[in-house]
C-alpha positions in Angstrom: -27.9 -26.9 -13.7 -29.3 -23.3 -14.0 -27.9 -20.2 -15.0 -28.6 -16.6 -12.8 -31.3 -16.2 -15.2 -33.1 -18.8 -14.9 -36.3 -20.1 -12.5 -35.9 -20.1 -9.1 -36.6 -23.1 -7.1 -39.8 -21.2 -5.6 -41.2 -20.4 -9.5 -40.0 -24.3 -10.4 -42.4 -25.6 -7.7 -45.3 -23.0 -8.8 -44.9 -24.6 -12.4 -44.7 -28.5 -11.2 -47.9 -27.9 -9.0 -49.6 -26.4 -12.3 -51.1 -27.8 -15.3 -48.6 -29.4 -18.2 -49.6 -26.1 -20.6 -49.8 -23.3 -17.2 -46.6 -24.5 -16.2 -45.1 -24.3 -19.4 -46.7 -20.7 -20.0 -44.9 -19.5 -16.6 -41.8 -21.4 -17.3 -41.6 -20.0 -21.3 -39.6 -16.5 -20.5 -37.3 -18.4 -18.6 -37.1 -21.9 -20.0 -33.6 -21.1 -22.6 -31.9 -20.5 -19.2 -32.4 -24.5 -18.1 -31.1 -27.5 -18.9 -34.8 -28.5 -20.4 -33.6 -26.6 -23.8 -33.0 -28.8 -26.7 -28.8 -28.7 -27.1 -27.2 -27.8 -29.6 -25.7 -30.8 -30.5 -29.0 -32.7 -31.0 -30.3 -30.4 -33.4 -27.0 -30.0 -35.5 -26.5 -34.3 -35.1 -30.1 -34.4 -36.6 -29.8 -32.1 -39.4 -26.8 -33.5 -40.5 -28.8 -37.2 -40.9 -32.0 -34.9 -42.5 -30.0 -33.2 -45.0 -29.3 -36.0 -47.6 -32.4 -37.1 -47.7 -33.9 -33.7 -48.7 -34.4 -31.0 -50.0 -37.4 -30.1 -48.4 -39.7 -27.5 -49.4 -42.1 -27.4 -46.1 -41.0 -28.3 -42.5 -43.0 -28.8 -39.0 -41.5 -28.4 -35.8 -43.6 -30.6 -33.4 -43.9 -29.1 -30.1 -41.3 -26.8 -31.0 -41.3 -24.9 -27.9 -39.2 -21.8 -27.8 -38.5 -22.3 -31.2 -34.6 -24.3 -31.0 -35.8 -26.9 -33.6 -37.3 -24.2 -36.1 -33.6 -23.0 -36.2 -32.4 -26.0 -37.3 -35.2 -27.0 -39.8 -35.1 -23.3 -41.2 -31.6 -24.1 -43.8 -33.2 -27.2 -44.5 -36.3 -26.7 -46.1 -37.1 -23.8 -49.1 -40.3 -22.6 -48.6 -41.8 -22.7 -44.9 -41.5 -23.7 -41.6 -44.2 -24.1 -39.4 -43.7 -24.5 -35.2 -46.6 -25.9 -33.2 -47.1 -25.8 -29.4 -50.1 -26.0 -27.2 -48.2 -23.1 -24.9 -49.1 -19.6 -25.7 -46.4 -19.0 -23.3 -43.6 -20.6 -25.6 -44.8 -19.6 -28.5 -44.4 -16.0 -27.8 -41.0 -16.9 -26.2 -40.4 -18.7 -29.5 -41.5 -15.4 -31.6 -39.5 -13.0 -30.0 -36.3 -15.7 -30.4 -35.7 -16.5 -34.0 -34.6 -14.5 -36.7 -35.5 -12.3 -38.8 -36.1 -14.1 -42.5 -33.6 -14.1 -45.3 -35.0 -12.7 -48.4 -35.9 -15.8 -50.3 -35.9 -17.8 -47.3 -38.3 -19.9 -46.0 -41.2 -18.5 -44.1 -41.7 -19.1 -40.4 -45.6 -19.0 -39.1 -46.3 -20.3 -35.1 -49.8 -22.5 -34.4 -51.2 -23.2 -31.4 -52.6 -26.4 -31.0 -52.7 -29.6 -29.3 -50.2 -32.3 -31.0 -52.9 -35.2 -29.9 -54.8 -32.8 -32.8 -52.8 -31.5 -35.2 -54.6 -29.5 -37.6 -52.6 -30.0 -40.8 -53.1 -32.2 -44.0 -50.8 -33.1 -46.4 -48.5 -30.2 -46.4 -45.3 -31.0 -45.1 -42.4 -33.1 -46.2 -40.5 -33.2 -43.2 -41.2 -33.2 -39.2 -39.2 -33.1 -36.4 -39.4 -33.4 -32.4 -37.2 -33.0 -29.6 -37.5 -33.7 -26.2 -41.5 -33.5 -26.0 -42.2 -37.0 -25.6 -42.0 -37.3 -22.5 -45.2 -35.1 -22.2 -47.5 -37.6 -23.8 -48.5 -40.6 -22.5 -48.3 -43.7 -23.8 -52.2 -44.5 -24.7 -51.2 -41.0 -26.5 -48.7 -42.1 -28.9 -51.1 -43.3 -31.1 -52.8 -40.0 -32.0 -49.5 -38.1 -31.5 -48.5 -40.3 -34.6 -51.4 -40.4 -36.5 -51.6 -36.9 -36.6 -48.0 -36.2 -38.0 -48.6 -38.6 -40.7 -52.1 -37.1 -41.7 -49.7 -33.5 -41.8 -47.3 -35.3 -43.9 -47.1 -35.5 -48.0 -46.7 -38.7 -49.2 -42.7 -39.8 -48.9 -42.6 -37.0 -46.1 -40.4 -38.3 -43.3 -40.6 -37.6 -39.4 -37.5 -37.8 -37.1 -36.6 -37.4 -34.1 -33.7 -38.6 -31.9 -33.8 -41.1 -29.3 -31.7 -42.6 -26.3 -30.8 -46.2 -25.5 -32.3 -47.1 -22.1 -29.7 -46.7 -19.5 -28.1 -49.3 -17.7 -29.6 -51.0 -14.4 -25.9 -50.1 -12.9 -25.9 -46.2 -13.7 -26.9 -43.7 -11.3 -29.2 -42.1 -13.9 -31.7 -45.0 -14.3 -32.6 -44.5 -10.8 -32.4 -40.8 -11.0 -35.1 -41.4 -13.5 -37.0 -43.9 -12.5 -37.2 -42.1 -8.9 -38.4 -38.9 -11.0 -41.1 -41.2 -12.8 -42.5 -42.4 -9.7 -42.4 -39.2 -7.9 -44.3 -37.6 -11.0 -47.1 -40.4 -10.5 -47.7 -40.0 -6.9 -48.2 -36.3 -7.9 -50.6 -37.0 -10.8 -52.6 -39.3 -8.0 -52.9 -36.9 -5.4 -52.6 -33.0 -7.1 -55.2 -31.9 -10.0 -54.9 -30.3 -12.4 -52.3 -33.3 -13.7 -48.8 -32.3 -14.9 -47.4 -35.1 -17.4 -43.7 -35.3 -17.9 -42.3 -39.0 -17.7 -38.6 -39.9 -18.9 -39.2 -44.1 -19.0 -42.8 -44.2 -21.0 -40.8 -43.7 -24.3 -39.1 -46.9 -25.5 -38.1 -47.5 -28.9 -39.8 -51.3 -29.0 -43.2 -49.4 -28.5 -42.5 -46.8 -30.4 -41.4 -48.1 -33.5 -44.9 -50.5 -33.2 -47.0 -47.5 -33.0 -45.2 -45.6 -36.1 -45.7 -48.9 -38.2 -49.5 -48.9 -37.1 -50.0 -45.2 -37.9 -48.4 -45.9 -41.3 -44.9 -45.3 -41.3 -42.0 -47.1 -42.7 -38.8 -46.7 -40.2 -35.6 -47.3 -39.7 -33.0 -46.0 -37.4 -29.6 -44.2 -38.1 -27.1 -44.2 -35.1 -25.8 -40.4 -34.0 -22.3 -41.3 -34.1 -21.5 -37.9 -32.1 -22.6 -39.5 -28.6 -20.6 -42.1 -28.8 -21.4 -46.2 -28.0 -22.5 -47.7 -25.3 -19.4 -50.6 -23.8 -22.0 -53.7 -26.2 -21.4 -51.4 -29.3 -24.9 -50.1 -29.7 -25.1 -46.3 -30.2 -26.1 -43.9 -27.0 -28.3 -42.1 -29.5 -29.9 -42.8 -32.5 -32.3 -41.1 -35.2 -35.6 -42.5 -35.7 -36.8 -41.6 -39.2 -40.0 -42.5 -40.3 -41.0 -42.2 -44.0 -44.8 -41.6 -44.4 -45.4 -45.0 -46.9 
């Protein structure tokens, strides 16, 4: 699962035993080297469901981490994209990874904050996350979503892609589940808490807590991941339009 360069197993238990934003801050100069990084084919699946409904003139990466998502927001808006992390750790990974700006390009400015409390109003038309959700709670969602909205223009839209829940048979819902519960008994008996859950994301809930924070949303399958053996897409593209 990891390259040469990436953590070693000693550096992967110093971050699981620290805080959610320490560990991320240790893991940051090695985190492109793991499987955690955003692939490839989610960001270029997603952009290629964004683009029609642009153009876009100011984009927010949402926990953008090393910066993979600002890549692929960067030929889809005009004016500026913005990445926002609460790790200082993968923000400076994300500086010293994306490239240098296009004359006449968009602009590209990092923020540290806390997505509970985003600090933005009103100035972006588009938002996008990948792969951080795992990282919030679900008593979070809320003011996760509420935030993005208040960040968004009216008509601005915020997507991000989503799995169907896997299959009592497969080998990866108890890989997960097992992961889930191991991550709770750690939170119970280890301060400071590290939150990173892969089963307090489903779409029921989530599409409830977009509607309440004001969104209108409908789904767009990622045909690129294939269906599962009922005929429902493995992945699909939530995109919420600010009302």
């Amino acid at each position: 699962m990891f390259s040469s360069q990436g953590p070693t197993l000693r550096e992967l238990a110093v971050q699981a035993l620290s805080s959610t934003e320490h560990g991320y801050d240790l893991l940051a100069p090695k985190f492109d080297h793991t499987p955690f990084r955003t692939p490839g084919r989610f960001l270029t699946a997603t952009a290629d469901v964004l683009r029609p409904l642009g153009p876009f003139d100011a984009g927010l990466d949402v926990c953008c981490g090393t910066g993979a998502g600002i890549g692929a927001l960067l030929p889809l808006c005009r004016e500026r994209v913005t990445g926002v992390d609460f790790s200082e750790g993968m923000l400076a990974a994300a500086a010293r990874s994306l490239p240098q700006p296009e004359p006449g390009g968009p602009v590209v400015d990092l923020v540290r904050a806390d997505a509970r409390t985003l600090p933005f109003r009103d100035g972006y038309d588009l938002a996008v996350s990948f792969g951080a959700f795992g990282h919030f709670l679900p008593a979070e969602r809320p003011a996760l979503f509420a935030g993005v909205h208040r960040a968004l223009r009216p008509g601005g839209v915020f997507a991000f892609p989503i799995g169907a829940p896997q299959s009592f048979a497969s080998p990866w819902y108890w890989a997960l589940r097992g992961f889930d519960g191991a991550m709770r008994v750690r939170n119970l008996l280890w301060r400071p808490r590290f939150v990173m859950y892969y089963r307090t994301f489903p779409l029921g809930g989530v599409r409830e807590d977009l509607a309440a924070a004001g969104f209108d949303v409908r789904l767009s399958p990622l045909e690129e991941f294939g269906r599962r053996a009922d005929g429902s897409p493995r992945w699909r593209l939530v995109v919420a339009r600010k009302a």
